[in-house]
Structure formats: structure tokens, C-alpha cells
PASEBA-1860 file (N, C-alpha, C; in nm, 3 decimals):
! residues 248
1> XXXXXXXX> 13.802/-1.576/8.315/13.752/-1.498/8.201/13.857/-1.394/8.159 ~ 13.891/-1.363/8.013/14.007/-1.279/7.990/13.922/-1.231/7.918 ~ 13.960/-1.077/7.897/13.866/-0.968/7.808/13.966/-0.928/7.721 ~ 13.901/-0.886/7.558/13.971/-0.885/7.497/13.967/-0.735/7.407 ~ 14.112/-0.679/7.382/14.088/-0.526/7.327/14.126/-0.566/7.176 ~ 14.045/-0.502/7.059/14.082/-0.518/6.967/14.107/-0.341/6.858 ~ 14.222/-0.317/6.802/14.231/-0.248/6.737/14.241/-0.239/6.525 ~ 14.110/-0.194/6.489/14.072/-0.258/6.379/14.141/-0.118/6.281
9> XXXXXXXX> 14.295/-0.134/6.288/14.372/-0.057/6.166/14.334/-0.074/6.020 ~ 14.387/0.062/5.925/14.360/0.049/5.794/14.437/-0.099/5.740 ~ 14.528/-0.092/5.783/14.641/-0.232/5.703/14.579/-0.381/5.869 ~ 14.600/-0.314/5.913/14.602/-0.459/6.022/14.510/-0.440/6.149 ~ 14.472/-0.569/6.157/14.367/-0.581/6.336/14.434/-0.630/6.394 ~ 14.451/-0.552/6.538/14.569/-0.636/6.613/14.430/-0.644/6.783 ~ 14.459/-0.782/6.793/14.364/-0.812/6.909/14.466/-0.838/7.029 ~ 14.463/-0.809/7.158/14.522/-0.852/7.231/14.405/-0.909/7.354
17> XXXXXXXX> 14.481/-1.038/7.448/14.372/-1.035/7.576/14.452/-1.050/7.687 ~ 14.358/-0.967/7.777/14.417/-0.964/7.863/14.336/-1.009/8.005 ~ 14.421/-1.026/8.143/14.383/-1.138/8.245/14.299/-1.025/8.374 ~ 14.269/-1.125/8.456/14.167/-1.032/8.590/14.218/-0.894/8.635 ~ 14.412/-0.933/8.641/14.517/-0.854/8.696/14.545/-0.710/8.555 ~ 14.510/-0.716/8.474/14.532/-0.614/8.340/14.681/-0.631/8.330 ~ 14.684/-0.757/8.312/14.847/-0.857/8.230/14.810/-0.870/8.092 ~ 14.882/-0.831/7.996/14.896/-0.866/7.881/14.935/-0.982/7.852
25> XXXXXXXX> 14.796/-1.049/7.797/14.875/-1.209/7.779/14.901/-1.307/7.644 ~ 14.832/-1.246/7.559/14.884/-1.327/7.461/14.849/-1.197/7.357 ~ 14.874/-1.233/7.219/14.855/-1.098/7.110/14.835/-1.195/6.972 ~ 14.738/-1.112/6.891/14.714/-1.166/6.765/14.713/-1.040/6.680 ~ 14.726/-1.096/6.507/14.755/-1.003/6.411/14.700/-1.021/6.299 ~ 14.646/-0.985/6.214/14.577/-1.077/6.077/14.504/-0.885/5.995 ~ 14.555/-0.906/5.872/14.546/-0.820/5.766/14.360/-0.752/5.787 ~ 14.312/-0.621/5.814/14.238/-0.614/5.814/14.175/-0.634/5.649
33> XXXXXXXX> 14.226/-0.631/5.535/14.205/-0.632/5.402/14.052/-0.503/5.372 ~ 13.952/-0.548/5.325/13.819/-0.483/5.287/13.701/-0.498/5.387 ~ 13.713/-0.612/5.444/13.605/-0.631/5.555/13.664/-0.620/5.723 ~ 13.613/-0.513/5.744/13.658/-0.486/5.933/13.618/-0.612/6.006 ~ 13.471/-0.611/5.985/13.403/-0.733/6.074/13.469/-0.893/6.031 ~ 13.522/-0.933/5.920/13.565/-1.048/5.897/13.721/-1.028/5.973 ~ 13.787/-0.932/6.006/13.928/-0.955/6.016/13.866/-0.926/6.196 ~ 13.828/-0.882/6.223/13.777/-0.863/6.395/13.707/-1.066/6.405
41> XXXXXXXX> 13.624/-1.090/6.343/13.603/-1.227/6.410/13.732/-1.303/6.397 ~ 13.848/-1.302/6.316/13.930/-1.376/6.310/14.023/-1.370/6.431 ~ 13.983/-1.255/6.481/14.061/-1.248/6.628/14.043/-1.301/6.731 ~ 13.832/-1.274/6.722/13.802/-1.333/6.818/13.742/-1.501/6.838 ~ 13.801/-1.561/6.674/13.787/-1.675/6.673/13.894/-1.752/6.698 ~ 14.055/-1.679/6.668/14.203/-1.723/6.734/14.179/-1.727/6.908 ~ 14.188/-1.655/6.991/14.152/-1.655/7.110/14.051/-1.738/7.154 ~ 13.916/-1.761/7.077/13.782/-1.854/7.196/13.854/-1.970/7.147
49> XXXXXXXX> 13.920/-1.998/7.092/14.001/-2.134/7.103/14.004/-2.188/7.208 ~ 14.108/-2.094/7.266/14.203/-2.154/7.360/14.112/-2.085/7.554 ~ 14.099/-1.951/7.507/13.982/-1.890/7.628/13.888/-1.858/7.627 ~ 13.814/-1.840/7.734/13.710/-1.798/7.742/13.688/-1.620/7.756 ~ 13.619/-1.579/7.642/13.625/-1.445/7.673/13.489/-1.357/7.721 ~ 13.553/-1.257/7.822/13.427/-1.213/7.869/13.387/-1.088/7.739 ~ 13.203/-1.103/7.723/13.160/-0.962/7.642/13.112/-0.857/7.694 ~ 13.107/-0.728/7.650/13.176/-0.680/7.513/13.296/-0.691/7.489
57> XXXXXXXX> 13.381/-0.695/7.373/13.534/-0.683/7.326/13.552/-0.538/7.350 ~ 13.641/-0.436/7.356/13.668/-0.316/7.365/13.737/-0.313/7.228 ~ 13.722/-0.187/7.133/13.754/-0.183/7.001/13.798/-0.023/7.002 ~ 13.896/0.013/6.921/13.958/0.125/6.869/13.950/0.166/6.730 ~ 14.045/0.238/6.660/14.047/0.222/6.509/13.930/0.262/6.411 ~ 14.009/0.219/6.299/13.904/0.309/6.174/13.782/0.188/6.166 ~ 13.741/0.039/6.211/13.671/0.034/6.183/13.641/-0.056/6.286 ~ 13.612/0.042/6.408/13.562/-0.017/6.576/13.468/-0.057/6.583
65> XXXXXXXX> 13.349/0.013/6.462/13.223/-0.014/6.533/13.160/-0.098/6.410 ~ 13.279/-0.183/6.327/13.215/-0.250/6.231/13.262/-0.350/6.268 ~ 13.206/-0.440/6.381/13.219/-0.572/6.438/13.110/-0.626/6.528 ~ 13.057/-0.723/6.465/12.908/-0.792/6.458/12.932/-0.840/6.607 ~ 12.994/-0.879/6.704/12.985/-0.905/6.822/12.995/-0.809/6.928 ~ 12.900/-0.808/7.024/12.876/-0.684/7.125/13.029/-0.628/7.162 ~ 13.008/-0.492/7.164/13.172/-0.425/7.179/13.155/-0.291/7.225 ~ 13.239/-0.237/7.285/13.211/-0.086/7.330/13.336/-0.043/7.274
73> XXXXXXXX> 13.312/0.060/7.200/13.415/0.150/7.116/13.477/0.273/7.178 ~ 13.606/0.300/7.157/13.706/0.394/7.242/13.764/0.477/7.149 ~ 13.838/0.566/7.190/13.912/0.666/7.141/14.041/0.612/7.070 ~ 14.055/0.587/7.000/14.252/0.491/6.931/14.353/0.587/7.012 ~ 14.361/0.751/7.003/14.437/0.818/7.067/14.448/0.834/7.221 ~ 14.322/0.838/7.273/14.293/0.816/7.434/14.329/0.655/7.461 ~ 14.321/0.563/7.415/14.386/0.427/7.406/14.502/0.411/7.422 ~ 14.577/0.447/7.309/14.694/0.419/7.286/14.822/0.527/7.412
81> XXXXXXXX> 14.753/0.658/7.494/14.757/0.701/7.585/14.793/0.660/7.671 ~ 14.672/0.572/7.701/14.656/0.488/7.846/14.738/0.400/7.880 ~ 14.798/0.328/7.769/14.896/0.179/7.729/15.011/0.197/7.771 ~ 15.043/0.357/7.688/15.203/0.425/7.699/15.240/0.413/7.848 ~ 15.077/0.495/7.922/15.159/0.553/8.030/15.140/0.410/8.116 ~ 15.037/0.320/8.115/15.117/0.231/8.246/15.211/0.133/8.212 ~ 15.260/0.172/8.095/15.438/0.113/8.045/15.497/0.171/8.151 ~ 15.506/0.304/8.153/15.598/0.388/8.097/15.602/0.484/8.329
89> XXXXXXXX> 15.474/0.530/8.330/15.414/0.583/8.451/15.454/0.700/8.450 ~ 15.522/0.770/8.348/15.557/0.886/8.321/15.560/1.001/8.225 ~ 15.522/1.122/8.239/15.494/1.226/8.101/15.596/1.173/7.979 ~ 15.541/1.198/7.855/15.600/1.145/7.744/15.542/1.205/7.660 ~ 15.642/1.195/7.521/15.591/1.228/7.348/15.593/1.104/7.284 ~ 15.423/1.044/7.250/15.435/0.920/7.168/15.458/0.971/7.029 ~ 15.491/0.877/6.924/15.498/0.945/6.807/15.461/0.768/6.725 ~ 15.354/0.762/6.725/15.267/0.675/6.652/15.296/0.619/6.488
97> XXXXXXXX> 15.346/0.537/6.426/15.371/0.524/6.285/15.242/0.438/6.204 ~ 15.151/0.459/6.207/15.095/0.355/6.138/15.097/0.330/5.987 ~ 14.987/0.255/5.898/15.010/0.219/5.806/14.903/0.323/5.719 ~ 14.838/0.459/5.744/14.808/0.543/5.629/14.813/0.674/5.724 ~ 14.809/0.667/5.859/14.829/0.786/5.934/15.002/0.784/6.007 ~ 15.042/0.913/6.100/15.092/0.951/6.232/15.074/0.992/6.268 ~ 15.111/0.983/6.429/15.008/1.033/6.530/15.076/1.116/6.629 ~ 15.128/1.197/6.692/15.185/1.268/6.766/15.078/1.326/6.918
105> XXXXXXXX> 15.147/1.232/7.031/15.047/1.267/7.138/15.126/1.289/7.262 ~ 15.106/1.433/7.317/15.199/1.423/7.432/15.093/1.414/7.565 ~ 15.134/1.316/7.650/15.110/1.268/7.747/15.180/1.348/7.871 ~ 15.080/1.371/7.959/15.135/1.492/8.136/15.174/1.326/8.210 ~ 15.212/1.375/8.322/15.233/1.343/8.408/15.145/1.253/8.513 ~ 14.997/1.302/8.485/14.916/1.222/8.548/14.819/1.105/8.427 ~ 14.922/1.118/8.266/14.856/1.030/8.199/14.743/1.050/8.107 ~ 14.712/1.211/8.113/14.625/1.261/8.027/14.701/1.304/7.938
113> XXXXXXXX> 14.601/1.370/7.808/14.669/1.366/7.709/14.634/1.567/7.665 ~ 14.779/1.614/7.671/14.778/1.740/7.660/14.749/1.791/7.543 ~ 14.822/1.712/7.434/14.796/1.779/7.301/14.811/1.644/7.201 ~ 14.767/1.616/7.096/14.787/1.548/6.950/14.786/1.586/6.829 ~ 14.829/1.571/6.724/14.839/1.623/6.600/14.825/1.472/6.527 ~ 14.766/1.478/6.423/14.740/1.369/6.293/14.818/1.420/6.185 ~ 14.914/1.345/6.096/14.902/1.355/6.000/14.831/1.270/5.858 ~ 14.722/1.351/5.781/14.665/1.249/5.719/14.644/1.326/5.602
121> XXXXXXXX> 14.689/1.406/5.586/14.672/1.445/5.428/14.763/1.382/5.288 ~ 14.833/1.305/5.392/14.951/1.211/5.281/15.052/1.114/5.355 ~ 15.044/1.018/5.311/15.100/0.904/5.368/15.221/0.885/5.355 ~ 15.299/0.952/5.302/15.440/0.989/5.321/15.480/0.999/5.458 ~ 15.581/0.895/5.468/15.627/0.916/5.656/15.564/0.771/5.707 ~ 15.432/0.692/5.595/15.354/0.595/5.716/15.440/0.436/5.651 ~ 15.306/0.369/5.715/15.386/0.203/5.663/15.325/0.193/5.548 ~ 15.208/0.298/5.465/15.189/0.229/5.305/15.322/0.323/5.203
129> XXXXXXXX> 15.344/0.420/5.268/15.491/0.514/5.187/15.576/0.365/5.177 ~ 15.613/0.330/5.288/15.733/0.236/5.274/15.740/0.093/5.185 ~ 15.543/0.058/5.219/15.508/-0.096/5.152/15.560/-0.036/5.007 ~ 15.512/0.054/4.973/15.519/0.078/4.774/15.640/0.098/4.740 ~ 15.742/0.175/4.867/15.851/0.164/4.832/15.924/0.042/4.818 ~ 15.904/-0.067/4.930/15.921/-0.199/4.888/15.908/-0.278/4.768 ~ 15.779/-0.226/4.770/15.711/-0.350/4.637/15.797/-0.245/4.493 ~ 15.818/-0.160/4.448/15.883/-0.174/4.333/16.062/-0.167/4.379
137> XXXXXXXX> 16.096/-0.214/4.479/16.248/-0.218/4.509/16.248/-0.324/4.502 ~ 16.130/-0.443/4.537/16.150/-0.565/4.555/16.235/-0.604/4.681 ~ 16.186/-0.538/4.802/16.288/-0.585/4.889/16.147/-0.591/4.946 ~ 16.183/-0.711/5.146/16.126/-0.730/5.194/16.194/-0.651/5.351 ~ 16.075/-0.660/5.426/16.142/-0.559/5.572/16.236/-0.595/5.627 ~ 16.235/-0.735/5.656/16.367/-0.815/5.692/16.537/-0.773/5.613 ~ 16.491/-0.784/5.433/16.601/-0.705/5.371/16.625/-0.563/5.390 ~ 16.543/-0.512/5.410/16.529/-0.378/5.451/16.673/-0.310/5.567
145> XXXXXXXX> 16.603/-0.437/5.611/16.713/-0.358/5.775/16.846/-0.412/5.767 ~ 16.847/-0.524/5.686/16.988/-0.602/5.620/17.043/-0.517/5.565 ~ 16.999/-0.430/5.474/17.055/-0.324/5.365/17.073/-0.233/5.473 ~ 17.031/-0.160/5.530/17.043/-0.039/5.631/17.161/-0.065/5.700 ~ 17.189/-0.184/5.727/17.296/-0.206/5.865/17.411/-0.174/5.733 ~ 17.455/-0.178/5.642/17.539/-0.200/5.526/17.576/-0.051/5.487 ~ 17.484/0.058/5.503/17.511/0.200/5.460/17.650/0.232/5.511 ~ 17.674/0.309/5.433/17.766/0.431/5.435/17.807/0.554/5.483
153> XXXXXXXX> 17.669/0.613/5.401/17.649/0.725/5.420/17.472/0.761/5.386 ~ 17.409/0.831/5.429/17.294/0.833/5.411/17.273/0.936/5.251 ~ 17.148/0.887/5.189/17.163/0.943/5.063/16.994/1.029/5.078 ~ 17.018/1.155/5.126/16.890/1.199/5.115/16.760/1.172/5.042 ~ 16.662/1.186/5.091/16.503/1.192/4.997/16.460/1.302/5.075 ~ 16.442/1.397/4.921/16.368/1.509/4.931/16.239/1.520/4.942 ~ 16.164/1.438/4.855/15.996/1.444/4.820/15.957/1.396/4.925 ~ 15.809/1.467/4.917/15.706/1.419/5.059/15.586/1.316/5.010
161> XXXXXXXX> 15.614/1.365/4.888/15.484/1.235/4.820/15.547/1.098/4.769 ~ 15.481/1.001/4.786/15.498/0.883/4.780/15.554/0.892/4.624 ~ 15.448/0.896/4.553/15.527/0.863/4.397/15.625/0.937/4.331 ~ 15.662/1.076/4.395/15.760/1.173/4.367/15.880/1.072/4.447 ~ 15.859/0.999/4.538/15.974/0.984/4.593/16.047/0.830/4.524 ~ 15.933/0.784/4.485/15.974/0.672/4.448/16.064/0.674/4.296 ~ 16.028/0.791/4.240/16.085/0.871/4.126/16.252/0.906/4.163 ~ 16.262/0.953/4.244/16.323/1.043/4.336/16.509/0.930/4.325
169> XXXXXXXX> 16.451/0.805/4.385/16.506/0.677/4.407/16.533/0.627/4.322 ~ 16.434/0.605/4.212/16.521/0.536/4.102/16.617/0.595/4.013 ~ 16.613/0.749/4.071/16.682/0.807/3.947/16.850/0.805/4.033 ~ 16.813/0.781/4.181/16.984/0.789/4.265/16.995/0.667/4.215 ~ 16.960/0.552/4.173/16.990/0.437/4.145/17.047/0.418/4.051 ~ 16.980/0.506/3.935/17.095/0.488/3.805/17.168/0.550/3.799 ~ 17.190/0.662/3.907/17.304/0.750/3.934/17.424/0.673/4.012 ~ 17.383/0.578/4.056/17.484/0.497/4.142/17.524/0.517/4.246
177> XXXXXXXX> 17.375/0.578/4.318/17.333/0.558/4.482/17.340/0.369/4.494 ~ 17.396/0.334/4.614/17.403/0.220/4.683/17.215/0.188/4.715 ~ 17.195/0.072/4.731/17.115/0.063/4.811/17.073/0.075/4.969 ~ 17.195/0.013/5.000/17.169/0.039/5.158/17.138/0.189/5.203 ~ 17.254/0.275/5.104/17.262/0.415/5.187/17.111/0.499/5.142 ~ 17.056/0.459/5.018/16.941/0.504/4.972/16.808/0.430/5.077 ~ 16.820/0.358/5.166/16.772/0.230/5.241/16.746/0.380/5.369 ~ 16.907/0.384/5.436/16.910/0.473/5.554/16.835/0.602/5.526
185> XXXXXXXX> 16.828/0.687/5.401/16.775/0.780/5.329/16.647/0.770/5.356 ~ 16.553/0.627/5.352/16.419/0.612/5.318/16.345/0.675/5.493 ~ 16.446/0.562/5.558/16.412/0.581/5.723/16.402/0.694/5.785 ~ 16.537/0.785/5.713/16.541/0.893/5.784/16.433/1.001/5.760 ~ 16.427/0.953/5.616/16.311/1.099/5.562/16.167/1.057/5.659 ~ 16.163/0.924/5.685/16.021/0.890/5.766/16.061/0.948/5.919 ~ 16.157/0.931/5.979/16.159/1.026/6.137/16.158/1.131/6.135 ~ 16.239/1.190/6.008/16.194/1.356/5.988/16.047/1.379/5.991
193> XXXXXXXX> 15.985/1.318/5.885/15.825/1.379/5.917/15.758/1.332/6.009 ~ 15.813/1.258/6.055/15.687/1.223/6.241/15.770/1.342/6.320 ~ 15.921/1.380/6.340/15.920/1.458/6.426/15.885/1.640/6.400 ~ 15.881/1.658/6.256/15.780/1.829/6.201/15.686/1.786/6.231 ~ 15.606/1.678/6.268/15.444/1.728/6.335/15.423/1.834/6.465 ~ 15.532/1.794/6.534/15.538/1.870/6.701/15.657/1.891/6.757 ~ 15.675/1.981/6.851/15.807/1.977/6.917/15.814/1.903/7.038 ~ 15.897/1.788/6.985/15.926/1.660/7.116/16.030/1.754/7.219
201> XXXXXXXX> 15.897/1.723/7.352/16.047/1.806/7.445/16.006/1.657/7.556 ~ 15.936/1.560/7.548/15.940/1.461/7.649/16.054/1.350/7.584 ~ 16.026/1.227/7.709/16.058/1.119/7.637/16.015/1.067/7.551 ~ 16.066/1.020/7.478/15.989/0.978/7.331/15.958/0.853/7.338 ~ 15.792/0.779/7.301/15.751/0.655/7.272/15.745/0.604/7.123 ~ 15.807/0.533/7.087/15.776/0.517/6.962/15.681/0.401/6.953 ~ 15.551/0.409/6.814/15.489/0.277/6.877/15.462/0.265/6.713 ~ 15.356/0.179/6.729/15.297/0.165/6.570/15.356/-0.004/6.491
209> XXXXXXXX> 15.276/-0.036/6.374/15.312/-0.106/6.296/15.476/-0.099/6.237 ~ 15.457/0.025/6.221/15.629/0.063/6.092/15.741/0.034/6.176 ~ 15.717/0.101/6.283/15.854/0.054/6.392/15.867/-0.099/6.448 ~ 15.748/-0.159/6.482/15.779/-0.317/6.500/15.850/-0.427/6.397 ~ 15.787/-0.322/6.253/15.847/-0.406/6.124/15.978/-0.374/6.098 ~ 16.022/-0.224/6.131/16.134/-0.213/6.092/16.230/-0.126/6.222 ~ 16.303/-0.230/6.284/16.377/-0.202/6.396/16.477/-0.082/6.427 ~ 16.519/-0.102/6.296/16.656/-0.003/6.272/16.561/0.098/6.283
217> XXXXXXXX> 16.422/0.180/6.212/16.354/0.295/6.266/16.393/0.314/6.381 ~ 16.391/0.264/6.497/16.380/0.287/6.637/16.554/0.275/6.646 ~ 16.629/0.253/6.611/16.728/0.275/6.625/16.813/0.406/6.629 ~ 16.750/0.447/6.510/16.782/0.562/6.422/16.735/0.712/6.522 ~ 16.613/0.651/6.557/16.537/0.746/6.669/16.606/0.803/6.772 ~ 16.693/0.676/6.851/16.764/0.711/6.952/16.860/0.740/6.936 ~ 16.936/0.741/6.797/17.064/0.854/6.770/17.036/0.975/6.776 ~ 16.899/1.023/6.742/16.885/1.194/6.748/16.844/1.194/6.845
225> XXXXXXXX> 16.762/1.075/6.919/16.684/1.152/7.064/16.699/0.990/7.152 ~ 16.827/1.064/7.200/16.835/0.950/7.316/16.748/0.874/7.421 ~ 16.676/0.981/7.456/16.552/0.960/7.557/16.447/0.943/7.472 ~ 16.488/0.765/7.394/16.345/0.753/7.351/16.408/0.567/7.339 ~ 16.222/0.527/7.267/16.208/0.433/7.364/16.071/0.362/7.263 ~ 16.114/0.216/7.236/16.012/0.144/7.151/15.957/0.044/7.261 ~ 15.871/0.024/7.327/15.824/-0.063/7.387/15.770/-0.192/7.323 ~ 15.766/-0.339/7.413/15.768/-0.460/7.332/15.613/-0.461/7.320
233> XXXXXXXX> 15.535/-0.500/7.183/15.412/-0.506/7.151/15.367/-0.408/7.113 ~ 15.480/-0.273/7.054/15.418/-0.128/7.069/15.290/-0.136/6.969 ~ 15.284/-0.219/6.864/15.144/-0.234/6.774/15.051/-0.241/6.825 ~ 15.032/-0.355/6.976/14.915/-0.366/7.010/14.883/-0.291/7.130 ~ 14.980/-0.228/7.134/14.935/-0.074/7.278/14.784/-0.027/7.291 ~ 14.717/-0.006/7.138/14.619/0.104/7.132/14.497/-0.008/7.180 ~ 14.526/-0.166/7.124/14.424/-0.235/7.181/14.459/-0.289/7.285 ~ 14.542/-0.281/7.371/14.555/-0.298/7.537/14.475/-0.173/7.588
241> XXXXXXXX> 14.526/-0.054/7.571/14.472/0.053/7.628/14.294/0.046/7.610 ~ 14.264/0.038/7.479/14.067/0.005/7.492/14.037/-0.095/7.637 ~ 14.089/-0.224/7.658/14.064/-0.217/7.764/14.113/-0.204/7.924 ~ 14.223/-0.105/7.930/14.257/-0.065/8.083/14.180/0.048/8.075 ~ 14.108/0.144/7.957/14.001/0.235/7.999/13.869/0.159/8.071 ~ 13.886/0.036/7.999/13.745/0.001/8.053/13.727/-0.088/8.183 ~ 13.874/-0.088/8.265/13.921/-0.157/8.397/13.826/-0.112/8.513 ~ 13.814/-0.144/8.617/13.773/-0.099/8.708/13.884/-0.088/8.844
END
């Protein structure tokens, strides 16, 4: 029997299951779109495929408790906690990217969680800042990091709001800003505002959607802060952690 944690994000549900031993064993992904409960059965209809899963599912996220099959609902921040530290087995600063929030959580030594900060009054910094910046650049994430590796020199972004910035960009464009270096510009202005949420004095976790999609983020990270650190699956951390809370 494998039990399965599911985390039901604004942009994406990421299900993972895991074995008797709390091994991470396989991982799924699928657009949460308008319906929580339709993108949660699609998870748990990818998986009864192939296993057998024991119930309840363990669920996180903005829409945990909108899934029609028995489930016990968790904390996303006390989750995504729990994941870091038995990566990791050591005090840390996660710094969370998702796709309408960030999350800033520093983790002690014995794995509790000392302090967190949200940012959610504007999505500047998350993965929908970047999607819109995409969609009228017409680039895709893959080009994204193609263009980035190509910079120069980095071409600042000032604005914190999404459509000021996207303003912001087209006007270095007809000024005859490069792309790439306007590319490195985009990234950087996003690590700047995950790291003004708090003062990182641990090791740094980086986790989230934005950083799995876009690598060079985590790259960029460890030029200013060496002691840091993207772990593999960091998306589906928060739904591993729903269930090693619920381990025995």
C-alpha cells in the first residue's frame, strides 16, 4: 500500500506517493485550472493505475479541502517544513517561489519552524509575474534560460508590479536593451524580492514551481548566497511533507 500526499496549488496540483519506508517514489503534475477537486482526482486517478493506495490522501494548499475523496488536510507551510528538513536534517532558510504567492520559512535545528513571512499582496517576484512576462515576450521557460545563459550584463527592473514592469521592458527594448540581459534583469528582480521578505542568515532552500521551471533562478541564488541549495522535486516537497506529518 503507498499513501499519497497531494498539494492542490493556485497554478498546479502536484501529487506525490510515497512507500511503507517514507521513500519518495514516483511524482505527478497536472494544471489545477478552476476546479480543485477535478485536478486532485486526476492525480489520484494517474497513480490507482499502477498502485494501490491507502485512504485518506494527505492534502496541503489553497484548495486541500476541495477533494471529494476522504483526505486529512495540513498546513502547506508546516509541510513544506517537514520535507526540507528530512532532505536537508539541518536548520535552514526556505524561500518558497510559487505561482501567486512567496514564502519565507526559517527552520531550527530540531525542524520546527521559527518564523514565516507570505508575500501576497502582489505577485511580482511569483511564477504568474514571470508567465505574463512570457506570454507578451513570447518566449517559453526553456528559451528563457537559453536567453539568460547569452547576457552580458544585467539590465535592471525597477517596478514591483507586474504591468508597470512589463511597461518597464518594452520600453528597454526599443531602447535597445538585448534580450538576454533584460532576461538576467527579470530573474534578478525576482531573488531580490524573495530575499526583502526576511533576513537569510541560514542555509538557503530554494523550492517551489518558478525554480524547477527556471534553473538559472537557482543558479543566480548561489552567486549571492553560496550556501544555498535547490533540492530534486523541490515542487513536490510541500506534498511529501503532508504525508511524513502524518507518518508514524
Amino acid at each position: 500500500m503507498y499513501r499519497l500526499g497531494i498539494d492542490l496549488g493556485s497554478s498546479y496540483t502536484k501529487g506525490v506517493l510515497v512507500d511503507e519506508e517514507n521513500r519518495l517514489t514516483e511524482v505527478h503534475c497536472v494544471k489545477s485550472g478552476y476546479d480543485f477537486n477535478n485536478a486532485s482526482a486526476k492525480i489520484v486517478a494517474h497513480f490507482s493505475e499502477k498502485y494501490e493506495i491507502a485512504y485518506p490522501v494527505y492534502t496541503c494548499g489553497y484548495g486541500r479541502e476541495q477533494i471529494k475523496v476522504p483526505f486529512v488536510s495540513n498546513s502547506e507551510l508546516i509541510a513544506l517544513s517537514r520535507a526540507v528538513y528530512q532532505v536537508y536534517q539541518r536548520a535552514c532558510s526556505i524561500i518558497d517561489i510559487g505561482g501567486q504567492d512567496t514564502k519565507f520559512i526559517q527552520v531550527n535545528a530540531q525542524g520546527q519552524v521559527d518564523k514565516f513571512k507570505m508575500n501576497r499582496k502582489c505577485a511580482a517576484g511569483t511564477g504568474s509575474f514571470l508567465e505574463e512576462i512570457a506570454f507578451r515576450l513570447d518566449v517559453t521557460p526553456a528559451e528563457f534560460t537559453a536567453f539568460a545563459k547569452e547576457a552580458t550584463e544585467e539590465v535592471k527592473i525597477n517596478s514591483f508590479c507586474t504591468v508597470f514592469a512589463i511597461s518597464e521592458i518594452i520600453g528597454m527594448i526599443k531602447n535597445g536593451a538585448t534580450l538576454p540581459n533584460i532576461i538576467i534583469g527579470i530573474y534578478n528582480s525576482i531573488i531580490l524580492r524573495s530575499v526583502e521578505m526576511a533576513l537569510v542568515e541560514e542555509h538557503v532552500v530554494i523550492t517551489g514551481g518558478l525554480p524547477a521551471m527556471h534553473p538559472m533562478i537557482v543558479s543566480l541564488f548561489k552567486k549571492r548566497y553560496p550556501d544555498s541549495d535547490s533540492p530534486e522535486h523541490s515542487q513536490f516537497l510541500a506534498a511529501y511533507g503532508c504525508v511524513l506529518l502524518n507518518s508514524k
